[in-house]
C-alpha positions in Angstrom: -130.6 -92.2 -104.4 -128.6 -95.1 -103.7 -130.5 -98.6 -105.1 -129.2 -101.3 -102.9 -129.3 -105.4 -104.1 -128.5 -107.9 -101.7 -127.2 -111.6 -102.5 -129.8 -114.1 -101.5 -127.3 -117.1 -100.0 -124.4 -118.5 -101.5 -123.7 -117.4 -105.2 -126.9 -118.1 -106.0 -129.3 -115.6 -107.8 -127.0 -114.1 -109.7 -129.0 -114.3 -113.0 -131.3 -116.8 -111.4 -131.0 -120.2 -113.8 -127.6 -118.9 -115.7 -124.4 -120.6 -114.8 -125.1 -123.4 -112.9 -124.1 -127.5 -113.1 -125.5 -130.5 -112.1 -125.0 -131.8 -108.7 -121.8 -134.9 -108.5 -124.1 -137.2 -106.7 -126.6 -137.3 -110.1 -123.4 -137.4 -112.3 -122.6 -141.3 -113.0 -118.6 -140.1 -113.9 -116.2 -138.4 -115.3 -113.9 -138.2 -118.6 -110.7 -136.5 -119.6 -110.9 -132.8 -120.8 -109.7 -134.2 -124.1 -112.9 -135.9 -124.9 -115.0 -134.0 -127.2 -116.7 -130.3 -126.1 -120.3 -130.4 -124.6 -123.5 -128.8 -126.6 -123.8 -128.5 -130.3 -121.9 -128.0 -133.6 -122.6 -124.4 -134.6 -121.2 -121.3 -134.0 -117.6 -120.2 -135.1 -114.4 -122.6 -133.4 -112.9 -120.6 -130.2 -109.9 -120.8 -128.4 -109.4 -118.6 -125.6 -105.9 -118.9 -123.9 -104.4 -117.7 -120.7 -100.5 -116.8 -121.7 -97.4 -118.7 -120.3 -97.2 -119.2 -116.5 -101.2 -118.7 -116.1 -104.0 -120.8 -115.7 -107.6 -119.9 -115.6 -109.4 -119.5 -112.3 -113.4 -118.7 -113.5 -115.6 -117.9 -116.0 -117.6 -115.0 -116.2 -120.4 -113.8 -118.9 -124.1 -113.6 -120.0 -127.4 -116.0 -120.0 -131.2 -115.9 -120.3 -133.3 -118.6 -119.0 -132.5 -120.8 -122.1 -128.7 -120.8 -123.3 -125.5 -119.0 -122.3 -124.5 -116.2 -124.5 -121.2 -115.0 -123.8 -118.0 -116.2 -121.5 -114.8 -115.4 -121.3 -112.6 -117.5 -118.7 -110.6 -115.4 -116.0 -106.8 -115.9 -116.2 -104.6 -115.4 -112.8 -100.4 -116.0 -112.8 -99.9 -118.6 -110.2 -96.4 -119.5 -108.9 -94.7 -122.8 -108.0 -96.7 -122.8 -104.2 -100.0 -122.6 -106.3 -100.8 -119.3 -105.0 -101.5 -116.5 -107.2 -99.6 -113.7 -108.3 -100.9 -110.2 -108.3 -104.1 -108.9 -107.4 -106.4 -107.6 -110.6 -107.2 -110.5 -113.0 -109.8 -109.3 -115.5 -111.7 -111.8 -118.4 -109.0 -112.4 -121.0 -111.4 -112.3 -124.0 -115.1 -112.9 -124.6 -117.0 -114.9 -127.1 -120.6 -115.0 -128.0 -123.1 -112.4 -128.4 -124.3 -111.3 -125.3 -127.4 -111.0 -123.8 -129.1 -112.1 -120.4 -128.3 -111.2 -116.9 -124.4 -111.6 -116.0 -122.8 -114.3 -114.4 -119.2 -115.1 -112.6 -118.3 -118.2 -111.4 -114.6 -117.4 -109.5 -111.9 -120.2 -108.1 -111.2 -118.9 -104.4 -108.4 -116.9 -103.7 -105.4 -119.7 -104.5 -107.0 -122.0 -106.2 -107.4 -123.2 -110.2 -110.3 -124.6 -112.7 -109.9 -128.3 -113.1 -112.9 -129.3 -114.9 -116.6 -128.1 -115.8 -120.2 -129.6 -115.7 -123.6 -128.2 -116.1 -126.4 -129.0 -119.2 -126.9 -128.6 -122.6 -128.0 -129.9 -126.1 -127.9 -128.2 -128.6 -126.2 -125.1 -127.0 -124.8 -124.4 -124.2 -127.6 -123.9 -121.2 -125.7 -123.7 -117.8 -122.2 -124.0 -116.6 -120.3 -125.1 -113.7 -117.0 -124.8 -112.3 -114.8 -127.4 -110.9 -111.7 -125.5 -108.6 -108.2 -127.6 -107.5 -107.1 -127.0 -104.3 -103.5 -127.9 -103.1 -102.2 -127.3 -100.1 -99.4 -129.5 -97.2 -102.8 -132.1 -97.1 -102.6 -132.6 -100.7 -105.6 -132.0 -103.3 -108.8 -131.6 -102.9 -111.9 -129.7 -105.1 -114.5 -127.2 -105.1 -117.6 -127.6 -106.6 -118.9 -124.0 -107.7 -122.3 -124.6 -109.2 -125.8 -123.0 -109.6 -128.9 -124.8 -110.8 -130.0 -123.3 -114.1 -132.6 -124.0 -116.7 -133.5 -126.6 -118.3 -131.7 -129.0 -120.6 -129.4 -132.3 -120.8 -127.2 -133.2 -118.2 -123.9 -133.8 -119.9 -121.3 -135.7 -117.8 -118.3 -133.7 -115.6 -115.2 -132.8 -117.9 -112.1 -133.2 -115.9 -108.2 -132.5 -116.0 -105.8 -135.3 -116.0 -104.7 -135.6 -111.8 -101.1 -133.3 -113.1 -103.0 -130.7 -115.0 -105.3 -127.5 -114.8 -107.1 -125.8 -117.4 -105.1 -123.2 -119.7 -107.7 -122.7 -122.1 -111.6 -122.4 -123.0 -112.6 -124.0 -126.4 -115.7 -124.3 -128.1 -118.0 -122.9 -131.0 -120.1 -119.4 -130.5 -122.1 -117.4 -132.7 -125.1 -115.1 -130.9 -124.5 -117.8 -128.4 -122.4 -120.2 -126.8 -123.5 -123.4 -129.3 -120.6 -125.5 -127.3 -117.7 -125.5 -124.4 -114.9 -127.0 -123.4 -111.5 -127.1 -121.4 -107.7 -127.3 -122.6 -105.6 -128.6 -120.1 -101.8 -127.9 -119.1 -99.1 -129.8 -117.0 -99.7 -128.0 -113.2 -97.7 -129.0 -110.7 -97.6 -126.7 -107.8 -95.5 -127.7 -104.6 -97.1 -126.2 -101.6 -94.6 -125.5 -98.8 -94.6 -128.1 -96.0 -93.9 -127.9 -92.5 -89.8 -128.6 -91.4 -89.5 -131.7 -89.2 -86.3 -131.7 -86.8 -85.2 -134.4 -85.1 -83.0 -133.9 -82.4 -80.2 -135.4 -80.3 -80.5 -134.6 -76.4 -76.8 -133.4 -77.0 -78.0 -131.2 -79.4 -80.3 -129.2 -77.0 -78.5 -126.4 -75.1 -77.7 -126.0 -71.4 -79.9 -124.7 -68.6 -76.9 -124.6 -66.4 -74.5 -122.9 -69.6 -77.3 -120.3 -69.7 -77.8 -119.4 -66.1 -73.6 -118.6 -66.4 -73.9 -116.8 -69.1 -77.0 -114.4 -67.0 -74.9 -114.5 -64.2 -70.9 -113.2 -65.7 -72.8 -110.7 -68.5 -73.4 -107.0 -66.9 -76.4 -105.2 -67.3 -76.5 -103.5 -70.6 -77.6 -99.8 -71.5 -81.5 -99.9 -70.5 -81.3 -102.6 -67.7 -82.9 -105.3 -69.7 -84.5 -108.1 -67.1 -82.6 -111.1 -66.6 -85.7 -112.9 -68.6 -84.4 -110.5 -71.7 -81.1 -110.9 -71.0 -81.2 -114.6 -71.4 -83.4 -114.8 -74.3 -80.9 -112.5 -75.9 -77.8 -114.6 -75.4 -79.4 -118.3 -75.5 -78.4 -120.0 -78.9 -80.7 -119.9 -81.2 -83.4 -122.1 -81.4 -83.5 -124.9 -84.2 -86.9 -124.8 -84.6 -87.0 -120.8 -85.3 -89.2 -118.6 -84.0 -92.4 -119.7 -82.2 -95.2 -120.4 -84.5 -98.2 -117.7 -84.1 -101.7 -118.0 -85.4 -102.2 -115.3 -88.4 -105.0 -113.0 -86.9 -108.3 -113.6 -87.9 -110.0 -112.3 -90.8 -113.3 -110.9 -91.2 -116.1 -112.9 -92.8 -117.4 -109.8 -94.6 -116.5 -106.5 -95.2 -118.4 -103.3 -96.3 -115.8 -101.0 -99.1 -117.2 -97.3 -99.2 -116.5 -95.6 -100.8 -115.7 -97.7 -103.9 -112.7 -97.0 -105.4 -111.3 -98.5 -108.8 -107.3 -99.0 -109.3 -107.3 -95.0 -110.2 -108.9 -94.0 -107.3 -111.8 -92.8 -109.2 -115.4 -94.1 -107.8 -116.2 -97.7 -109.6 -117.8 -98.0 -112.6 -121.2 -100.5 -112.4 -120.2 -101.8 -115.8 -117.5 -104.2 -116.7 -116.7 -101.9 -119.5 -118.5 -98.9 -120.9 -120.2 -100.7 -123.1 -122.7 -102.2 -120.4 -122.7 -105.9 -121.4 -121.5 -107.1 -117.7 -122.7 -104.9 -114.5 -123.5 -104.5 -111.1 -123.3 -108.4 -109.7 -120.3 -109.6 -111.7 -118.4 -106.5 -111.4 -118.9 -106.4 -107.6 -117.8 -110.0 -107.1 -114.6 -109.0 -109.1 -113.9 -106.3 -107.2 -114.0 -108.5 -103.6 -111.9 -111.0 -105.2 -109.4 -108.3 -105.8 -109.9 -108.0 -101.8 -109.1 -111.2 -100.9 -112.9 -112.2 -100.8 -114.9 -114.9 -102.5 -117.8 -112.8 -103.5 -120.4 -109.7 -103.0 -122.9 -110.1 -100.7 -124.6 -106.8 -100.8 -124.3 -103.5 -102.6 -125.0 -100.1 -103.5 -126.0 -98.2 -107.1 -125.6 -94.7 -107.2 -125.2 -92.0 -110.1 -122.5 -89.6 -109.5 -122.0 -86.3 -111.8 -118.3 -86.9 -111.9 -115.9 -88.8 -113.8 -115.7 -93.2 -112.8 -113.3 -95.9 -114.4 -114.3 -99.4 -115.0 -112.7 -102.0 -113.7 -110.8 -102.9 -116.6 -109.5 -99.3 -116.7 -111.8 -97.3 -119.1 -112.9 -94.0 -117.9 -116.5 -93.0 -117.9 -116.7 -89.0 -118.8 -120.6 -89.0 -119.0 -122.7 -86.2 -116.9 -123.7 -88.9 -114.9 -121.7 -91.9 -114.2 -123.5 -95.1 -112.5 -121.3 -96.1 -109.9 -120.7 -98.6 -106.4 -121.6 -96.0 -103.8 -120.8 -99.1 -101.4 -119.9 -103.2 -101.7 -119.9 -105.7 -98.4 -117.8 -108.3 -100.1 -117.2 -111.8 -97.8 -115.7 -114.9 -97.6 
């Protein structure tokens, strides 16, 4: 039988009290990302790179009520525009331990990490995501934060205005005992609208174009005189009309629930079960074009799955997404 979970809200109880940041208004500032990392100085040094050309767009991992256990960041090609390239971006490489519920905190769809807040001491106890936005109104940001457990606010790391984060740092052993962002140059260029400014001798001829309706005989079909004159007026400087893109749907329900090799979708991340159900489904609706999972269905099927990152699940009885409703 199918076990269905629904999202409470907005991201939140994913892991209730796991990633989460502190709210701007109770943050006095901010510093550059090359300031020291947040939380403690155990655990082994990290350094967790997305390769040339990418930038990272979330984090994703593990928590308990206390400290955060595992990340790994999300890494997504993006191209001059500051859109992304591609459609399957999976968690480039985890540190920590692991243990706790899982947690993803994803950039929307065209968009890049910028900075990070949260709380700590010692280690690492909640994380926050700070997303860039660029677009023909220039930049603006996305806070993507939930409220976790307690600790010590520590104050919002930032990228220079010019950059985005490239790379997660830090130190980890059983847990994440510190974090911290590497930032690169990023200068996307977002396409702006053409502005023509013309001459009234520029314009073309009502009188030249009722002459040309009038001498031209009626082609094969008998096109209307209203076709026949849009076909033969001179093209129009300012290109074909502008239409609004259609509308797309605030949510949408995928079943059944497919991975890239069209087997049904493993719950897991991987087959080791570290990182299931929630996670996984939000990673899946941001392969869709949506920001998250706001309801889904766990079912055990008797034949073969793949995970998301590929692996293939050959078990007598696979766990599996019998459905996701993924929305913006």
């Amino acid at each position: 039988m199918a076990r269905r979970v629904r999202r409470a809200g907005a991201p939140a109880t994913v892991a209730a009290g796991l990633l989460a940041a502190i709210l701007a208004a109770a943050l006095a500032g901010t510093r550059p990302a090359a300031a020291t990392e947040i939380g403690g100085p155990g655990g082994q040094p990290f350094r967790v790179e997305c390769q040339r050309g990418a930038f990272v767009v979330g984090v994703v991992g593990e928590a308990n009520n206390n400290v955060v256990t595992r990340v790994s960041p999300i890494c997504a090609t993006i191209d001059v525009s500051g859109r992304w390239v591609g459609t399957n971006f999976w968690p480039e490489r985890f540190v920590g331990g692991g243990g706790g519920g899982g947690f993803s905190v994803i950039c929307p769809r065209n968009t890049v990490m910028a900075g990070f807040e949260g709380r700590g001491g010692p280690f690492v106890v909640n994380l926050g995501v700070i997303c860039r936005q660029d677009d023909a109104n220039g930049t603006s940001f996305i806070t993507l934060a939930q409220h976790g457990g307690p600790g010590t606010p520590f104050e919002r790391v930032d990228c220079a205005p010019n950059q985005a984060v490239g790379a997660v740092t830090g130190g980890a052993g059983d847990v994440i005992d510190r974090f911290g962002i590497k930032c690169r140059g990023y200068l996307p260029a977002p396409p702006t609208p053409e502005v023509f400014d013309l001459d009234a001798e520029e314009m073309p001829d009502p009188a030249q174009l009722g002459m040309m309706k009038r001498n031209t005989p009626k082609m094969q079909g008998q096109y209307s005189d209203e076709t026949l004159e849009a076909m033969q007026a001179p093209p129009s400087p300012f290109g074909a009309p502008a239409t609004s893109p259609p509308a797309q749907p605030a949510s949408m329900r995928f079943q059944p629930v497919k991975a890239k090799s069209g087997l049904p979708l493993y719950h897991c991340q991987t087959l080791d079960d570290q990182v299931c159900k929630q996670p996984v489904a939000d990673m899946f609706c941001q392969q869709q074009g949506f920001l998250q999972a706001a309801e889904f269905d766990i079912d055990t099927s008797r034949k073969q799955a793949d995970t998301i990152t590929g692996q293939r699940c050959t078990k007598s009885k696979c766990k599996i997404f019998d459905s996701i409703v993924c929305a913006r």
